[in-house]
C-alpha positions as CSV (number, residue, x, y, z in Angstrom):
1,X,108.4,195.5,139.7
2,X,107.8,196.1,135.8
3,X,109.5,194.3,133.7
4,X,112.4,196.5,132.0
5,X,113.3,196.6,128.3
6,X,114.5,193.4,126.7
7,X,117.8,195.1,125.9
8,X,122.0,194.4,125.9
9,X,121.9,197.7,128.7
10,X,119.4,195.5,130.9
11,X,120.7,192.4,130.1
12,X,124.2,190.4,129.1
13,X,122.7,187.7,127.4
14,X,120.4,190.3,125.0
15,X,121.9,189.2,121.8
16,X,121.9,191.9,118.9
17,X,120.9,190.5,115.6
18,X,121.2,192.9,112.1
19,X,120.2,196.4,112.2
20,X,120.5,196.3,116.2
21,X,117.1,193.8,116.0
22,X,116.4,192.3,119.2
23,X,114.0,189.9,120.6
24,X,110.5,190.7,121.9
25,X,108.9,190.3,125.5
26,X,105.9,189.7,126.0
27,X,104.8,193.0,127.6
28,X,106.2,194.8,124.8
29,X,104.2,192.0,122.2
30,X,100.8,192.1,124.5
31,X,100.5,195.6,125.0
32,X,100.3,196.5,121.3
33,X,98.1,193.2,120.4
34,X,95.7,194.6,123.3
35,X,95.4,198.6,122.6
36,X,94.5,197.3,118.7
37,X,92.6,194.0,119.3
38,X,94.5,191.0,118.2
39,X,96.4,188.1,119.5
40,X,99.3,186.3,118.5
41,X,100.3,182.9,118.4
42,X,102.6,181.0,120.7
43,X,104.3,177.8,118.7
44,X,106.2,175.1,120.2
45,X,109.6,174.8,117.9
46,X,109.5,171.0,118.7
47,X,111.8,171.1,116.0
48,X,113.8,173.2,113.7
49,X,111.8,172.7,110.6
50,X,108.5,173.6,112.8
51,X,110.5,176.8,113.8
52,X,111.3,177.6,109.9
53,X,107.5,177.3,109.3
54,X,107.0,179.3,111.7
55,X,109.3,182.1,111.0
56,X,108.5,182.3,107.8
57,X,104.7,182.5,108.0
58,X,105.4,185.5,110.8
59,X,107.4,187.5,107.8
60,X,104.9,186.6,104.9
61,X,102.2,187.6,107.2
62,X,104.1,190.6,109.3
63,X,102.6,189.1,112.5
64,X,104.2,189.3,115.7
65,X,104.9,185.8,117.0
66,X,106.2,183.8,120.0
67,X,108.4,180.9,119.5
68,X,108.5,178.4,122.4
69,X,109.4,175.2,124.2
70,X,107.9,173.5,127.4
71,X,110.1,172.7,130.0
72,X,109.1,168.8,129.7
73,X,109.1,168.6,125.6
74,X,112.5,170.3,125.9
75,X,113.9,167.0,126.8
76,X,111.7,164.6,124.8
77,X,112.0,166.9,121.6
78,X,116.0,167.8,122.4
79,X,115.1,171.4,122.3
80,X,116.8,172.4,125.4
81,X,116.5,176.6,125.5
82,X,120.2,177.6,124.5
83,X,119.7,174.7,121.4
84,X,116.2,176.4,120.5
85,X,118.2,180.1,120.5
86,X,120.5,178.6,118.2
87,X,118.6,177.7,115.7
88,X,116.4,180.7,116.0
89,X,118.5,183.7,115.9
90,X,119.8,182.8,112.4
91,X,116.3,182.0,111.3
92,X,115.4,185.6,112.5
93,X,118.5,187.0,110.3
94,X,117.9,184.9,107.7
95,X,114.5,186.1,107.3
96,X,115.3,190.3,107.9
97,X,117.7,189.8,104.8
98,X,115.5,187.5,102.7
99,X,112.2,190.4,103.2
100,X,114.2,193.4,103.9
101,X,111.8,194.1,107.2
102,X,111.8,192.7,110.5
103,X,109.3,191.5,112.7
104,X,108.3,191.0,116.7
105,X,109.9,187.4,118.1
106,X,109.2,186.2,121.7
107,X,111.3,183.4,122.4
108,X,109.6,182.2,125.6
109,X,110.3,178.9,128.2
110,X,107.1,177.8,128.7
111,X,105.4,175.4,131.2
112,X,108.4,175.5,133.7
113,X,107.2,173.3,136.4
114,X,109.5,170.9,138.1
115,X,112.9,172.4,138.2
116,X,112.0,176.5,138.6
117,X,115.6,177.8,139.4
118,X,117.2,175.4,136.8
119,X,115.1,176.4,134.0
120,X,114.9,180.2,134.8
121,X,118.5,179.7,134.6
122,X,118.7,178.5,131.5
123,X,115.9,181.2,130.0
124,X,118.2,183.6,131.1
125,X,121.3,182.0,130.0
126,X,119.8,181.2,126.2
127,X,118.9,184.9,125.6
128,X,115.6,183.7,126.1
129,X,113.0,187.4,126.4
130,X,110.3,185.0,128.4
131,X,109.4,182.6,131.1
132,X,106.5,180.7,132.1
133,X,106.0,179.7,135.7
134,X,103.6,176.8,135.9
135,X,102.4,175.8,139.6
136,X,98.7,176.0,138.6
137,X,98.3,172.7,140.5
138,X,99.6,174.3,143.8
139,X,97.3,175.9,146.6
140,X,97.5,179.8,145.3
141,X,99.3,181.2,148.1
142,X,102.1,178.7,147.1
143,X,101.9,179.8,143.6
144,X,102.1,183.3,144.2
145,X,105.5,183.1,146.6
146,X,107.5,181.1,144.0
147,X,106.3,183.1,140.7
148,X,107.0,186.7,142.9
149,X,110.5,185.3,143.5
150,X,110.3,184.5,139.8
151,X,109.6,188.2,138.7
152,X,111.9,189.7,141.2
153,X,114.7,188.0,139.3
154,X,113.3,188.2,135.2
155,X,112.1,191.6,135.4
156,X,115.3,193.6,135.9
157,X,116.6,191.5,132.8
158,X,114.3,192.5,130.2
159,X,113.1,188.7,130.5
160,X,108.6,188.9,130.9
161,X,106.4,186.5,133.1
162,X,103.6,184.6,132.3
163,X,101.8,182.8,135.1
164,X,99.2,180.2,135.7
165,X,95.7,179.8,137.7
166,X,93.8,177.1,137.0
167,X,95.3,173.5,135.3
168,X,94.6,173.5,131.8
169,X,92.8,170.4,130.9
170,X,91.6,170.6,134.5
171,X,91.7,166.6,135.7
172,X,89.0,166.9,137.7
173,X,86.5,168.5,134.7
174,X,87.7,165.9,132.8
175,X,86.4,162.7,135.2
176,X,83.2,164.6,135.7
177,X,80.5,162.6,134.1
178,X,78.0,165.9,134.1
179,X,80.8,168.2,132.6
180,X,78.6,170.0,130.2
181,X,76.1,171.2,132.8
182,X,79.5,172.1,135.4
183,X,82.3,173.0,133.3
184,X,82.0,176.8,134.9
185,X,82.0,175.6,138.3
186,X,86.0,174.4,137.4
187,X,86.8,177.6,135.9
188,X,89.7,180.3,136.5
189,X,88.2,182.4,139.0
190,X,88.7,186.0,137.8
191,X,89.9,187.4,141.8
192,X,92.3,184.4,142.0
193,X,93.4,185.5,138.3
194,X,93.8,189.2,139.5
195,X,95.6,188.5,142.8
196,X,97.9,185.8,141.2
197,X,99.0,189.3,139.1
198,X,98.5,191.6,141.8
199,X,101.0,190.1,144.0
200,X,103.8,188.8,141.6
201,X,103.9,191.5,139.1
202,X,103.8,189.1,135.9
203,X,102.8,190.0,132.7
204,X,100.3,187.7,131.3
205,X,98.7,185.1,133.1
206,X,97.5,181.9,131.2
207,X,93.7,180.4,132.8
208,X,91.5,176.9,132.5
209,X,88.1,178.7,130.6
210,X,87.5,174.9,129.4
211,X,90.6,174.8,127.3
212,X,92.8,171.9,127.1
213,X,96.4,170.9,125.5
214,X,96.4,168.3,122.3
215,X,93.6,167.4,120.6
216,X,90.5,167.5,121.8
217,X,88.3,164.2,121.7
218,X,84.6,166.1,122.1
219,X,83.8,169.8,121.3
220,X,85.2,171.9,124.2
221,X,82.8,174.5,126.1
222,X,84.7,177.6,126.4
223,X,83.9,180.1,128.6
224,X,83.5,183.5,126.6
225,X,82.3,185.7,129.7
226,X,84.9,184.4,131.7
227,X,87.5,185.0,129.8
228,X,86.5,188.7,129.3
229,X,85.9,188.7,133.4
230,X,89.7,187.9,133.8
231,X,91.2,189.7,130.7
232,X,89.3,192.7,132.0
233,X,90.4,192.0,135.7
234,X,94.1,192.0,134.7
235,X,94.6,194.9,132.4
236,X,94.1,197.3,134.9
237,X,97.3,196.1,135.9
238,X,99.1,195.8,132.8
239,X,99.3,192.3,132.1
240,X,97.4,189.9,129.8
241,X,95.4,186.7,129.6
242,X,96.5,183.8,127.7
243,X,94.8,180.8,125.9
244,X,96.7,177.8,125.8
245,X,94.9,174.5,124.1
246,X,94.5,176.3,121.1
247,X,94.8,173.3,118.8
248,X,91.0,171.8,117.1
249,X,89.2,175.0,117.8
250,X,88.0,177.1,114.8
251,X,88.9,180.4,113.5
252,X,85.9,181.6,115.0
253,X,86.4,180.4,118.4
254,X,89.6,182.0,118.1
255,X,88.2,185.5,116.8
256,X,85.3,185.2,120.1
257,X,88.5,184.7,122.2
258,X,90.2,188.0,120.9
259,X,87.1,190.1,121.0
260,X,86.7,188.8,125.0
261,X,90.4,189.9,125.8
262,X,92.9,186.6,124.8
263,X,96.1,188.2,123.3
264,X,98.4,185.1,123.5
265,X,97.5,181.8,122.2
266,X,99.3,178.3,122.2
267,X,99.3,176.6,119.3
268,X,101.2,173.3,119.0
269,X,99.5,170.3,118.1
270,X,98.0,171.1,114.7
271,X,101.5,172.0,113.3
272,X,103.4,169.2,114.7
273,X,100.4,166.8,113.0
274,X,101.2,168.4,109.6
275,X,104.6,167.9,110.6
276,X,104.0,164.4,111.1
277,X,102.3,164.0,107.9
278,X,105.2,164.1,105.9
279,X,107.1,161.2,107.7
280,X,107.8,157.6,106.6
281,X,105.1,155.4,107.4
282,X,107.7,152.9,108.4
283,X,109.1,155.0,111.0
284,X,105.8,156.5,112.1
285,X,105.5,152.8,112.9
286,X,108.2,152.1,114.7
287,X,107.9,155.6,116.6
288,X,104.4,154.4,117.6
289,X,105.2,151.1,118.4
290,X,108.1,152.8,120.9
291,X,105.7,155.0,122.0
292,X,103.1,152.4,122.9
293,X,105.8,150.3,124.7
294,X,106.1,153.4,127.1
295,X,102.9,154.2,127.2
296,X,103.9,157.9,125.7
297,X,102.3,159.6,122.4
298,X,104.2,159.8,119.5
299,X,105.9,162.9,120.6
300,X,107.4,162.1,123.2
301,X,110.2,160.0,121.7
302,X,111.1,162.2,119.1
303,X,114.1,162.3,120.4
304,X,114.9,158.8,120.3
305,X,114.5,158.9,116.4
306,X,116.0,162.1,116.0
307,X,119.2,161.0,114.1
308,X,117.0,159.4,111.5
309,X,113.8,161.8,110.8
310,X,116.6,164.9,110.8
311,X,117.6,163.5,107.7
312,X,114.2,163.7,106.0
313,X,113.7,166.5,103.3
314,X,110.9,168.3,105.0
315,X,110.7,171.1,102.4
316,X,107.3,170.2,101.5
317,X,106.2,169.8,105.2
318,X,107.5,173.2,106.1
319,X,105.5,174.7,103.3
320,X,102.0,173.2,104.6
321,X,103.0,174.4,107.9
322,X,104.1,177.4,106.7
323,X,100.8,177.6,105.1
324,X,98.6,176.9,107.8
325,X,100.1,179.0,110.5
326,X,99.9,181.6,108.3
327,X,95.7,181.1,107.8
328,X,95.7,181.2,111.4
329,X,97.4,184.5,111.8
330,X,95.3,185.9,109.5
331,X,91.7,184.5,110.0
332,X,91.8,183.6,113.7
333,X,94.2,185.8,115.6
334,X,93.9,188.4,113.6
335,X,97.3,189.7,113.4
336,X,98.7,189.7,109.7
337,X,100.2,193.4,109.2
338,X,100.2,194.1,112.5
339,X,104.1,193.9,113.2
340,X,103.9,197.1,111.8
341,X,102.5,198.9,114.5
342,X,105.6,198.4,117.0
343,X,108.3,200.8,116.9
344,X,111.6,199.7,115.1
């Protein structure tokens, strides 16, 4: 089934912001970024001053955009769904009557895992205009069943699906000791892409092409010809391959990505280290020092310090992020001015 119009007819939860704006799914943000050649970046709001970066480098820049939280950084950044709709709808009208124009915004739920119904749930239930249904690490059969039942339930919402084939960061690539001479032999397959789409109907489908999420710690080989093999696979049936991992790799890399078919591109890590920049040394210390006694990054107890960084006057911080996500729309995905090509 395709996925209907994000839209208060189609759905309850559709929330109508000035002028009768509404959120974005991602088949109505792919679609265009495809027919004209772009792609647009997917940024984790791991917390509100990262989502007023965002936003306003989207408006600056007139790029679509997709705002975003993972199902497991939801709890360790205390951005649940309907707390990341919160602050995001008034960042949206904030920024239509600061500029006088709106622009394309996916909210999506991304890396949903572990609890499937629960978090679908809660997309839906947040106003949310996306999912994504992560069982890459499941035999592909299994992943197909659970992600149709997925689309059967989204699609008559509004509400788009992206799925996944291949684990990003794939475990075993990484303990190979001959990587660079195998990496293609771990690789999305582009049939198990186009099947995973045939049978559920999703809308974009995210793919290992020698990707990987954080920072990478050598210079990743990334699989240009694949990545055109899959994007080409899956258009023919109106859906859309994503990159995620796009954090360390170069305009460039970005722009050979959008030429071979990537419209959608995850983009987390670099903005939360600018982020991070601006912090107290002293309680980038102690974060650490928490974070070591888990054995987690420094992320991942954000919200254990949340009551003291939310204090912090991040207003130059949200300008360099501002600044840099703005560069990337522009010189890697290619997408400043192009919010003007979708219908208002």
């Amino acid at each position: 089934m395709a996925v209907a119009e994000f839209s208060k007819a189609n759905n309850p939860h559709v929330r109508e912001m000035a002028g009768g704006y509404t959120l974005s799914n991602l088949q109505t943000l792919l679609s265009v970024a495809d027919e004209h050649g772009f792609g647009i970046p997917a940024c984790n709001a791991r917390s509100r001053f990262i989502l007023n970066a965002v936003i306003e480098a989207a408006w600056q820049e007139k790029s679509p955009v997709i705002l975003e939280i993972a199902e497991s950084e939801a709890v360790y950044c205390n951005m649940l769904p309907e707390r990341l709709a919160g602050f995001a709808y008034p960042a949206i009208e904030k920024m239509i009557e600061k500029y006088g124009y709106s622009v394309p915004v996916c909210l999506h739920h991304d890396h949903i895992q572990k609890d499937v119904d629960g978090c679908i749930q809660r997309t839906i239930e947040a106003g949310f205009s996306s999912a994504e249904v992560d069982l890459s690490k499941l035999p592909l059969d299994e992943n197909i069943a659970k992600c149709k039942e997925v689309s059967a339930k989204v699609h008559p919402l509004g509400i788009s699906l992206e799925v996944e084939d291949g684990e990003i960061g794939n475990a075993a690539a990484l303990a190979d000791p001959n990587v660079e001479e195998t990496i293609e032999q771990y690789y999305s397959k582009a049939e198990d892409c186009k099947r995973l789409i045939e049978e559920t109907g999703a809308d974009a489908i995210a793919f290992f092409v020698g990707n990987g999420h954080g920072n990478y710690l050598k210079q990743p080989i990334i699989g240009f010809d694949r990545i055109k093999e899959i994007c080409v696979g899956v258009r023919s049936l109106g859906a859309y391959g994503v990159m995620h991992g796009g954090s360390g790799l170069t305009p460039e890399v970005f722009n050979k990505c959008v030429e071979n078919g990537a419209r959608k591109f995850n983009y987390a890590t670099s903005i939360s280290d600018i982020w991070f920049k601006h912090f107290p040394q002293d309680l980038l210390d102690r974060m650490d020092a928490r974070g070591e006694e888990l054995d987690k990054p420094r992320r991942k107890v954000l919200d254990q310090f949340e009551e003291e960084w939310n204090k912090i006057d991040f207003t130059e911080a949200e300008k360099e992020m501002t600044e840099h996500v703005a560069m990337m729309m522009r010189d890697a995905f290619l997408g400043s001015g192009k919010s003007e090509l979708y219908k208002k």
